[in-house]
PyMOL CGO cylinders between C-alpha atoms (Angstrom):
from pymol import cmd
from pymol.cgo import CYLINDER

trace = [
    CYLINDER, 107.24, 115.98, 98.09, 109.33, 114.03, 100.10, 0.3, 1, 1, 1, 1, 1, 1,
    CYLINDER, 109.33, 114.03, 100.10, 108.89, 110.07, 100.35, 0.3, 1, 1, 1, 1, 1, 1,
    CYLINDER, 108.89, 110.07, 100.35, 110.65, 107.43, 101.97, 0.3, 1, 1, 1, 1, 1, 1,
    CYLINDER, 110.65, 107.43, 101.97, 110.42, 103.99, 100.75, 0.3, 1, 1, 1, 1, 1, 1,
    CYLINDER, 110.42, 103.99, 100.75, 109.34, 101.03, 103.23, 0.3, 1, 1, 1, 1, 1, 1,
    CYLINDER, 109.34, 101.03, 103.23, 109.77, 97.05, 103.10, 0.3, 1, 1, 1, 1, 1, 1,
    CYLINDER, 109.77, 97.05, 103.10, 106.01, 96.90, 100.57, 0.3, 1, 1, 1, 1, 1, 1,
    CYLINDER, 106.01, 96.90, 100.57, 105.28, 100.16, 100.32, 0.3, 1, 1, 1, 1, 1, 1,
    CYLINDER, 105.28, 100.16, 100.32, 106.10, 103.68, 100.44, 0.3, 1, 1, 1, 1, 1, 1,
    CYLINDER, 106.10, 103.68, 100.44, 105.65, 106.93, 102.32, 0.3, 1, 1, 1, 1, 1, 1,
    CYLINDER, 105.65, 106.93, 102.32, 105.30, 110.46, 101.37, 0.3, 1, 1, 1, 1, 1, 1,
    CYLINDER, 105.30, 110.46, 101.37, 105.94, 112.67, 104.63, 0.3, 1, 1, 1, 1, 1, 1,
    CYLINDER, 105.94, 112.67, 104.63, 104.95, 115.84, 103.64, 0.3, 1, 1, 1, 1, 1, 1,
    CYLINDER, 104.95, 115.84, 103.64, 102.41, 118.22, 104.96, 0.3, 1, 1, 1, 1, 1, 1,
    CYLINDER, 102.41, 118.22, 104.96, 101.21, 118.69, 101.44, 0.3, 1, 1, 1, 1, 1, 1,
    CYLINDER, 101.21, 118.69, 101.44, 100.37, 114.54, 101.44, 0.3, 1, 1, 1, 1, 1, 1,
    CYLINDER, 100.37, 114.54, 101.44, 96.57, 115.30, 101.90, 0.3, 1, 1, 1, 1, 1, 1,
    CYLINDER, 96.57, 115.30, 101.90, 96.24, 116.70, 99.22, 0.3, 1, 1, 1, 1, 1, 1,
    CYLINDER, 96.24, 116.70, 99.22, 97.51, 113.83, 96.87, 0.3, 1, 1, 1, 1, 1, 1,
    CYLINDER, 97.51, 113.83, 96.87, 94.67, 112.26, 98.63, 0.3, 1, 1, 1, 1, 1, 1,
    CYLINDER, 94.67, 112.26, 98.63, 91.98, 114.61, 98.65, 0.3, 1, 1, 1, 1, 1, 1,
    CYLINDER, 91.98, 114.61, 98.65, 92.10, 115.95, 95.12, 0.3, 1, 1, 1, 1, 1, 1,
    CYLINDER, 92.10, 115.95, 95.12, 94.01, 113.32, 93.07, 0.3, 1, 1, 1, 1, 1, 1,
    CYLINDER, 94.01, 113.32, 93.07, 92.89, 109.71, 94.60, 0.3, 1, 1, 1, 1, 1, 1,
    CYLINDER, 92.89, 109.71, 94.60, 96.27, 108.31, 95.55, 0.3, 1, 1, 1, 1, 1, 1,
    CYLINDER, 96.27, 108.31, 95.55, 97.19, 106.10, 98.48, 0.3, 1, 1, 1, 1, 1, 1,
    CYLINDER, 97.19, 106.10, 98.48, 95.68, 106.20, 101.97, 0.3, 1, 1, 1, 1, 1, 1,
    CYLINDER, 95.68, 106.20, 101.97, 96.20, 108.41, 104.47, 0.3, 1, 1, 1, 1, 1, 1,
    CYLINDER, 96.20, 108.41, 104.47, 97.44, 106.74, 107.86, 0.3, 1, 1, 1, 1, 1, 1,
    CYLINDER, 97.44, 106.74, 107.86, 99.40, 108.21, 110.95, 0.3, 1, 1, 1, 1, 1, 1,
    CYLINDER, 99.40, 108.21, 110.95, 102.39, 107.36, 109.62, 0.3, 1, 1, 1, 1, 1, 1,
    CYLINDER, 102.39, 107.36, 109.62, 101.81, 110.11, 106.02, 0.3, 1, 1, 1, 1, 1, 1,
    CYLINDER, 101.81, 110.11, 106.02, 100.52, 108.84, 103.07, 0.3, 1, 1, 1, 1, 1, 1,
    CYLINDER, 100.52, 108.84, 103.07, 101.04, 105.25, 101.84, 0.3, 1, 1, 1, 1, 1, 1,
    CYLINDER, 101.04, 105.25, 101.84, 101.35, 104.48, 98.60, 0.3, 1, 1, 1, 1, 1, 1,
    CYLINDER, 101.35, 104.48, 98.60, 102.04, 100.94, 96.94, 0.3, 1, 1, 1, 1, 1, 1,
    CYLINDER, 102.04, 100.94, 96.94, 104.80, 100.81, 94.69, 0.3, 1, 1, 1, 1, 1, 1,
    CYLINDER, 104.80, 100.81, 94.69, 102.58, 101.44, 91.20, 0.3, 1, 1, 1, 1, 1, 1,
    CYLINDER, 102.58, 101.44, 91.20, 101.36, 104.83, 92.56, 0.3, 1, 1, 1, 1, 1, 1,
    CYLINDER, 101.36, 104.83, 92.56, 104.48, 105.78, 93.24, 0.3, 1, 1, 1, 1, 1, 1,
    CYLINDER, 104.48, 105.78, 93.24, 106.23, 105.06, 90.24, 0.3, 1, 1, 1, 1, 1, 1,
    CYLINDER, 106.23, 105.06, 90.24, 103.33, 106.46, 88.52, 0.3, 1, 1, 1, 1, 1, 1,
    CYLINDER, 103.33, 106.46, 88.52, 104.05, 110.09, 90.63, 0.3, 1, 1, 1, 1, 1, 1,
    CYLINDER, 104.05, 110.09, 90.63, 107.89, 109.55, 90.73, 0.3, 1, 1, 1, 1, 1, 1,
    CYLINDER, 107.89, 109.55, 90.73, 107.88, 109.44, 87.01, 0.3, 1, 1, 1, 1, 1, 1,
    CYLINDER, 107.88, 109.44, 87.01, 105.78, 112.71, 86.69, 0.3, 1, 1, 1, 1, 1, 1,
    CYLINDER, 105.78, 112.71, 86.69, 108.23, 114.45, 89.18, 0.3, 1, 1, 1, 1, 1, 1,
    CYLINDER, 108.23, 114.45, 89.18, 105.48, 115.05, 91.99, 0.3, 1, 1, 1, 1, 1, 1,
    CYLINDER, 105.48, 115.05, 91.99, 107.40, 112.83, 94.58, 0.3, 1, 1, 1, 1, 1, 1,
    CYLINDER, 107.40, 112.83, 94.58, 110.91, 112.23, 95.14, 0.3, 1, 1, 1, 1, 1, 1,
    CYLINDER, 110.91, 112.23, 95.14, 111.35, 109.13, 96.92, 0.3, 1, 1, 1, 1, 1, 1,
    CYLINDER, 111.35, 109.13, 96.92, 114.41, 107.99, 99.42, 0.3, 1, 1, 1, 1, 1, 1,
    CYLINDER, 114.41, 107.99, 99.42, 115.51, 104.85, 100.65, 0.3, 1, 1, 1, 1, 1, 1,
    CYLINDER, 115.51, 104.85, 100.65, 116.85, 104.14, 104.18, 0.3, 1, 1, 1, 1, 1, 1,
    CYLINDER, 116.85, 104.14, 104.18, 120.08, 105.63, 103.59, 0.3, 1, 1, 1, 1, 1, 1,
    CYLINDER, 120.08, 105.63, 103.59, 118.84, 109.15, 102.90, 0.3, 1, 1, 1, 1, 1, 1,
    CYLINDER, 118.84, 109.15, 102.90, 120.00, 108.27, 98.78, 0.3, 1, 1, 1, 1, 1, 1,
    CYLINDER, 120.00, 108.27, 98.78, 117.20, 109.36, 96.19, 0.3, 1, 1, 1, 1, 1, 1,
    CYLINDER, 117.20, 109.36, 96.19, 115.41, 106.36, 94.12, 0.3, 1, 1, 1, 1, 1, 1,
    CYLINDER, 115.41, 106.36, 94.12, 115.34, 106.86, 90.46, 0.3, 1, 1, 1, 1, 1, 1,
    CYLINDER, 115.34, 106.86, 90.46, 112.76, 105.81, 88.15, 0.3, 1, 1, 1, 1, 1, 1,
    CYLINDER, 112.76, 105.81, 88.15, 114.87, 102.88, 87.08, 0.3, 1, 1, 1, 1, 1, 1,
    CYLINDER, 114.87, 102.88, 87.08, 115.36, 101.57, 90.22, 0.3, 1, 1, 1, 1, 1, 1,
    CYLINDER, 115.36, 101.57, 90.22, 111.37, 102.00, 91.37, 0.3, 1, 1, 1, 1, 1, 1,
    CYLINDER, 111.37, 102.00, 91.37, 110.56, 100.07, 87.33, 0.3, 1, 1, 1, 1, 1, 1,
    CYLINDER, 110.56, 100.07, 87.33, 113.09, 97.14, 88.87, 0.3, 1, 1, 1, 1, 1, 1,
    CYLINDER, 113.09, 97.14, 88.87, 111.39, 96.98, 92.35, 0.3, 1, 1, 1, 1, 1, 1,
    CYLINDER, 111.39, 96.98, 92.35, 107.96, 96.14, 90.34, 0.3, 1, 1, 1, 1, 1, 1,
    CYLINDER, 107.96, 96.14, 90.34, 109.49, 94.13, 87.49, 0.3, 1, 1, 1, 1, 1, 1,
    CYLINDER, 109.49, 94.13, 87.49, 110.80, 92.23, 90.62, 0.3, 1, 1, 1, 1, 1, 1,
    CYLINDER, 110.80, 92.23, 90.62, 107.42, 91.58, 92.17, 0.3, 1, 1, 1, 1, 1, 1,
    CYLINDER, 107.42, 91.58, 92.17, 106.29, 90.62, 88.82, 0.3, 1, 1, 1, 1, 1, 1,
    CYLINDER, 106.29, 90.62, 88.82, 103.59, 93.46, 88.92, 0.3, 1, 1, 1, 1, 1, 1,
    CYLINDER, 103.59, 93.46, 88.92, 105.28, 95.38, 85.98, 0.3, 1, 1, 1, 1, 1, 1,
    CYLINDER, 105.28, 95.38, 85.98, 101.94, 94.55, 83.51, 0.3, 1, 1, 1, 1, 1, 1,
    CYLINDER, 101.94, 94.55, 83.51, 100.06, 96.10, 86.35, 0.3, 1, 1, 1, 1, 1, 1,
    CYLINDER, 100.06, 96.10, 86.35, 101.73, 99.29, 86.67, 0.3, 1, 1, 1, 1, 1, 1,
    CYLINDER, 101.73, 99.29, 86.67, 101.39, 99.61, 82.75, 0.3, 1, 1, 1, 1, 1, 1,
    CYLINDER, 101.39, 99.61, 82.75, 97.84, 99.25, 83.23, 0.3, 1, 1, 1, 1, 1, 1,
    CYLINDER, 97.84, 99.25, 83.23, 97.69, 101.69, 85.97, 0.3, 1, 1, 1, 1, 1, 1,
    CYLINDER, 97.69, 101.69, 85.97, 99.60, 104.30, 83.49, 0.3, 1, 1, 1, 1, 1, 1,
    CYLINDER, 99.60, 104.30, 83.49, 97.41, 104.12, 80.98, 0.3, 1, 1, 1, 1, 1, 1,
    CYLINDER, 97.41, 104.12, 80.98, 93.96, 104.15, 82.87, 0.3, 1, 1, 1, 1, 1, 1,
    CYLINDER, 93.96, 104.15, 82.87, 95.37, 107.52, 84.98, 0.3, 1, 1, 1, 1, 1, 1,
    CYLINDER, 95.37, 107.52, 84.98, 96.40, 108.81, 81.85, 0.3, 1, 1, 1, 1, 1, 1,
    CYLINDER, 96.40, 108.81, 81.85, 93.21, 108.33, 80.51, 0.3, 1, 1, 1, 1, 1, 1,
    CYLINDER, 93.21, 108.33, 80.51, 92.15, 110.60, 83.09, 0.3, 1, 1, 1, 1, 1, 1,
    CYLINDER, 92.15, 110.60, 83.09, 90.27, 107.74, 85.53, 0.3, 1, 1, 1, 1, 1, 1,
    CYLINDER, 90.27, 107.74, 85.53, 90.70, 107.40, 89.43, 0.3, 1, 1, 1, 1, 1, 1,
    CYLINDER, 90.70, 107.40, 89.43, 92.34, 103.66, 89.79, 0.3, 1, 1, 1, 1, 1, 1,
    CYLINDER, 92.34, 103.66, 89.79, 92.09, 102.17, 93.01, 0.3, 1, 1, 1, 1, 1, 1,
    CYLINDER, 92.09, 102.17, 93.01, 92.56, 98.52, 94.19, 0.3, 1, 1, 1, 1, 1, 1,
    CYLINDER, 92.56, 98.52, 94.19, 90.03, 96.04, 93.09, 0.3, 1, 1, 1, 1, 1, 1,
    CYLINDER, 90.03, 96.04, 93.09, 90.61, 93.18, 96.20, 0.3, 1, 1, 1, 1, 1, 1,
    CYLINDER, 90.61, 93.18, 96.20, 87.45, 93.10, 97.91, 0.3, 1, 1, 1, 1, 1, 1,
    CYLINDER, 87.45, 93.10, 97.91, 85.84, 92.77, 94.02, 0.3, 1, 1, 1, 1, 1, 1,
    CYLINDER, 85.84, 92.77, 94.02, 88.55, 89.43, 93.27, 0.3, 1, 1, 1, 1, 1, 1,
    CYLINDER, 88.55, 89.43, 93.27, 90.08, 91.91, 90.29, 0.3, 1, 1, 1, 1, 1, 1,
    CYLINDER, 90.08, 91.91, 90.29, 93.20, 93.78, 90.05, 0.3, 1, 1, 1, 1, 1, 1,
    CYLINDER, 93.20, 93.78, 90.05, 91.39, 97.28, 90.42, 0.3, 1, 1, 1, 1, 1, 1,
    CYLINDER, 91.39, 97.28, 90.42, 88.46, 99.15, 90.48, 0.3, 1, 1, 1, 1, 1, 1,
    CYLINDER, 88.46, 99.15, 90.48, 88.01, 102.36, 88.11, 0.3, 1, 1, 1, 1, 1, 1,
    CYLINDER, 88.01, 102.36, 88.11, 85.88, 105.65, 88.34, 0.3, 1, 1, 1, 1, 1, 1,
    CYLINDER, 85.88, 105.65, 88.34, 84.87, 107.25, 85.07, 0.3, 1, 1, 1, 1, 1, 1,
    CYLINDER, 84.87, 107.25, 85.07, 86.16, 110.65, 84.81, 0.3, 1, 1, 1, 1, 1, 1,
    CYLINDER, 86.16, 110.65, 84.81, 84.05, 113.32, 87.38, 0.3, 1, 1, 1, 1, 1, 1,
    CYLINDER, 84.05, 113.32, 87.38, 83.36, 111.01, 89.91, 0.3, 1, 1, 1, 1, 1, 1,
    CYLINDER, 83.36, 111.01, 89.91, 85.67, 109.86, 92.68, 0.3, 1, 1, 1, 1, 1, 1,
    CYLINDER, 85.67, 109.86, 92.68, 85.71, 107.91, 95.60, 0.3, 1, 1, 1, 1, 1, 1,
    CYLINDER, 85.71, 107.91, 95.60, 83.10, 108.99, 98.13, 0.3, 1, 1, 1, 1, 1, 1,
    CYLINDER, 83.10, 108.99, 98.13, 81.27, 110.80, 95.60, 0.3, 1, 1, 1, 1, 1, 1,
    CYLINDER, 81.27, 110.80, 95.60, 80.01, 107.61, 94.04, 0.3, 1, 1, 1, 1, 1, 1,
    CYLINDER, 80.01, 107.61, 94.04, 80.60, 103.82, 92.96, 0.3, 1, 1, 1, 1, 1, 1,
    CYLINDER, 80.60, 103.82, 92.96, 83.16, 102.94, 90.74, 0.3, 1, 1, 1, 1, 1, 1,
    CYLINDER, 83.16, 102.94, 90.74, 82.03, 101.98, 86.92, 0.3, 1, 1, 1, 1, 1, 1,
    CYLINDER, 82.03, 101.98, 86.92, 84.43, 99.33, 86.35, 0.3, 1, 1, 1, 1, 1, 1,
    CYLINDER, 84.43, 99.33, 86.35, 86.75, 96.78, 87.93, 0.3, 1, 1, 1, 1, 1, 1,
    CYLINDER, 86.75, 96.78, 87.93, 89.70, 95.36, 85.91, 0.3, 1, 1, 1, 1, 1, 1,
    CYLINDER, 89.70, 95.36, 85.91, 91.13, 92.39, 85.46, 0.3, 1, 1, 1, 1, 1, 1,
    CYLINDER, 91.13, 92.39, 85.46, 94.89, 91.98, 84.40, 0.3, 1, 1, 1, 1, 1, 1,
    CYLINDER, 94.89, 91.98, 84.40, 95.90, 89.26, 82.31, 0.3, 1, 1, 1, 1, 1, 1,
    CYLINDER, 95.90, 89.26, 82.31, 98.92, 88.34, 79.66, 0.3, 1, 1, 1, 1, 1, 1,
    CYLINDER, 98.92, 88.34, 79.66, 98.80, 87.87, 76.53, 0.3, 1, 1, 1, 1, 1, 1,
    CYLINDER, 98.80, 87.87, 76.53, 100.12, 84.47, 77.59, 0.3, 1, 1, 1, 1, 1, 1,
    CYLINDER, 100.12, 84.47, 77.59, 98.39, 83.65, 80.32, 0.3, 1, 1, 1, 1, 1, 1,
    CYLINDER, 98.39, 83.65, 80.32, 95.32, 81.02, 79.96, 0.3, 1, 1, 1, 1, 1, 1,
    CYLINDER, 95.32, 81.02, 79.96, 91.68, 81.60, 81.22, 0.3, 1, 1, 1, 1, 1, 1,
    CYLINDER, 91.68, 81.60, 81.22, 89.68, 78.94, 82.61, 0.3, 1, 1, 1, 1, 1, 1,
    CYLINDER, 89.68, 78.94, 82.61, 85.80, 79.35, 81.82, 0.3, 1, 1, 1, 1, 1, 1,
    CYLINDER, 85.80, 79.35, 81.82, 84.74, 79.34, 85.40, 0.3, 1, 1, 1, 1, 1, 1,
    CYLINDER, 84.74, 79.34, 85.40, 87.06, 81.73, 86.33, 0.3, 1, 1, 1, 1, 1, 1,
    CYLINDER, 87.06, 81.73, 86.33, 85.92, 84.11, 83.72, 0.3, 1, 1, 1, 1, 1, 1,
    CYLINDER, 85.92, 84.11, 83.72, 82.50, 83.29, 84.47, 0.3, 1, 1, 1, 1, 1, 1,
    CYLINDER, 82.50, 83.29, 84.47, 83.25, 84.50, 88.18, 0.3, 1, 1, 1, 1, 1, 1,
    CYLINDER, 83.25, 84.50, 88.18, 84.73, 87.16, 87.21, 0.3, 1, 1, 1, 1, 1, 1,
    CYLINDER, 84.73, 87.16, 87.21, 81.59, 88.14, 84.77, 0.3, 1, 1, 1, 1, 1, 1,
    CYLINDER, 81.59, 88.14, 84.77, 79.32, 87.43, 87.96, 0.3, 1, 1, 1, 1, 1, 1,
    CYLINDER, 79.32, 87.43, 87.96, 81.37, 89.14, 90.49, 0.3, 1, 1, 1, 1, 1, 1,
    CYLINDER, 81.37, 89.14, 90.49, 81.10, 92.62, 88.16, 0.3, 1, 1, 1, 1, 1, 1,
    CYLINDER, 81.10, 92.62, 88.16, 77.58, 91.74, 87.42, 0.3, 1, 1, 1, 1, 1, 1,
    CYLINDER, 77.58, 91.74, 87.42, 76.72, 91.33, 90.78, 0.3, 1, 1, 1, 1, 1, 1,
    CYLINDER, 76.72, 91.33, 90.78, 78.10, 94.32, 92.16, 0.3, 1, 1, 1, 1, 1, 1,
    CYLINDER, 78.10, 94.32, 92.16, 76.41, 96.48, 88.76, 0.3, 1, 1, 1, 1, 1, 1,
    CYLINDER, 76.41, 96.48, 88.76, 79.99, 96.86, 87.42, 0.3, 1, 1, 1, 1, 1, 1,
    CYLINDER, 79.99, 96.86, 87.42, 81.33, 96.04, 83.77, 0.3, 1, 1, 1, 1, 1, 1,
    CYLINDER, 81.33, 96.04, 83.77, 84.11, 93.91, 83.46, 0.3, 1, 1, 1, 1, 1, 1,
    CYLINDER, 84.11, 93.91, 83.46, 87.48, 95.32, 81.77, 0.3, 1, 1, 1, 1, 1, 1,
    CYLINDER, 87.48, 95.32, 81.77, 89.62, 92.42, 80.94, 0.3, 1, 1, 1, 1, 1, 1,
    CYLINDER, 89.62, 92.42, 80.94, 93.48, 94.13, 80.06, 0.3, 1, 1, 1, 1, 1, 1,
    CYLINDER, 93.48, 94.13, 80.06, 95.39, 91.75, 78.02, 0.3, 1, 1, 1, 1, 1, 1,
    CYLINDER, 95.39, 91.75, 78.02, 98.86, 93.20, 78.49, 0.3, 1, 1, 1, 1, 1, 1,
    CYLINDER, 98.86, 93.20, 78.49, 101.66, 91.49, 75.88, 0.3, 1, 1, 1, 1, 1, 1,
    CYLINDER, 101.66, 91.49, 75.88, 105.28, 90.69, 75.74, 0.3, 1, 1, 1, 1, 1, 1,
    CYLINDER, 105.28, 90.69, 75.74, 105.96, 94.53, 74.12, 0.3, 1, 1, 1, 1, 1, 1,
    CYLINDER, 105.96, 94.53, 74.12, 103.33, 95.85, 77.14, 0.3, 1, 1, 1, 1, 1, 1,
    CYLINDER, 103.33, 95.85, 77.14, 100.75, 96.61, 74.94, 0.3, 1, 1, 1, 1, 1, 1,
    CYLINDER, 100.75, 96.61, 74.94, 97.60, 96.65, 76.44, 0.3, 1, 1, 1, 1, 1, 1,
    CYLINDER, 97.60, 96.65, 76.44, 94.15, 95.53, 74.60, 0.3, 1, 1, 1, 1, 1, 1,
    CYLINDER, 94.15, 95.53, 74.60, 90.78, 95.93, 77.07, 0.3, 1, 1, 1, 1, 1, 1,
    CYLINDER, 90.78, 95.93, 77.07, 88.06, 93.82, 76.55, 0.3, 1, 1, 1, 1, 1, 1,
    CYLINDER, 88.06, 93.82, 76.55, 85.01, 95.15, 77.83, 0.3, 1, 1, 1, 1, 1, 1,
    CYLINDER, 85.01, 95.15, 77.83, 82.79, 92.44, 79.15, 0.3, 1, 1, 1, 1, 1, 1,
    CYLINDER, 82.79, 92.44, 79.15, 79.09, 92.89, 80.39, 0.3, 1, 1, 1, 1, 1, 1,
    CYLINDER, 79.09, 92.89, 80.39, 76.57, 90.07, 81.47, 0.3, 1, 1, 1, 1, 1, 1,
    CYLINDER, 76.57, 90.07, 81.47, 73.43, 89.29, 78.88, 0.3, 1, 1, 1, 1, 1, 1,
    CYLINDER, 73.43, 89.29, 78.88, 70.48, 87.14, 78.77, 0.3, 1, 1, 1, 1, 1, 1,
    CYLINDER, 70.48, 87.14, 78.77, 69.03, 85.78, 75.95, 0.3, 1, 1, 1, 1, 1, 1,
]
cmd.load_cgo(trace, "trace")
């Protein structure tokens, strides 16, 4: 499928697009095609379902997409994103939740029913401040959603931590 790539984002404008959409769970449909941030398309670049162009008509390799994220400093996030699709979940963004994304368990989808999970991405490096975990712990709680804390390191390994709300 063909896909151009925009300033933040990019486009797949293709009459097939819905269906990207409809059966798989990626982007959001607008008048312009399909939008897709730069994780989803990486993540369908590198499985050779969308071939992606820049303004000059020239196709954008894999490499190139990897150094557009590893730019944005997002690169933990698209290994995240890997894995969890691999894994066979629907991964959308997790803004309106404070996290880094929202997951469905295998089966369901969006529209068909509420996410399970939302997922926070952190480095191995990276400290934690109690309250902040402890909104992030209320946030999922509140919402009836566990917690997935992804603790990505230097070699992009990724360790989840699942973490649920409990009263003594």
């Amino acid at each position: 499928m063909y896909a151009v790539l925009c300033d933040d984002r990019v486009i797949v404008k293709d009459k097939h697009a819905h269906n990207l959409y409809n059966k798989r769970y990626f982007g959001n449909l607008t008048d312009m095609g399909l939008e897709l941030s730069f994780i989803e398309a990486l993540y369908l670049l590198k499985k050779e379902k969308i071939d992606v162009y820049n303004d000059n008509e020239e196709a954008v390799s894999v490499q190139e997409l990897t150094t557009l994220i590893k730019d944005k400093h997002v690169y933990s996030h698209y290994i995240v994103y890997e894995d969890l699709r691999t894994r066979g979940y629907i991964v959308k963004t997790g803004f309106k939740y404070g996290s880094d994304y929202r997951i469905y368990d295998r089966g369901k989808s969006p529209g068909d029913g509420h996410s399970s999970s939302i997922v926070k991405i952190l480095s191995e490096e990276q400290s934690l401040l109690v309250r902040d975990f402890s909104s992030y712990v209320r946030v999922a709680h509140g919402v009836r959603k566990t917690l997935l804390l992804a603790v990505v390191d230097d070699e992009y390994d990724i360790t989840y931590y699942n973490v649920e709300w409990t009263r003594p």
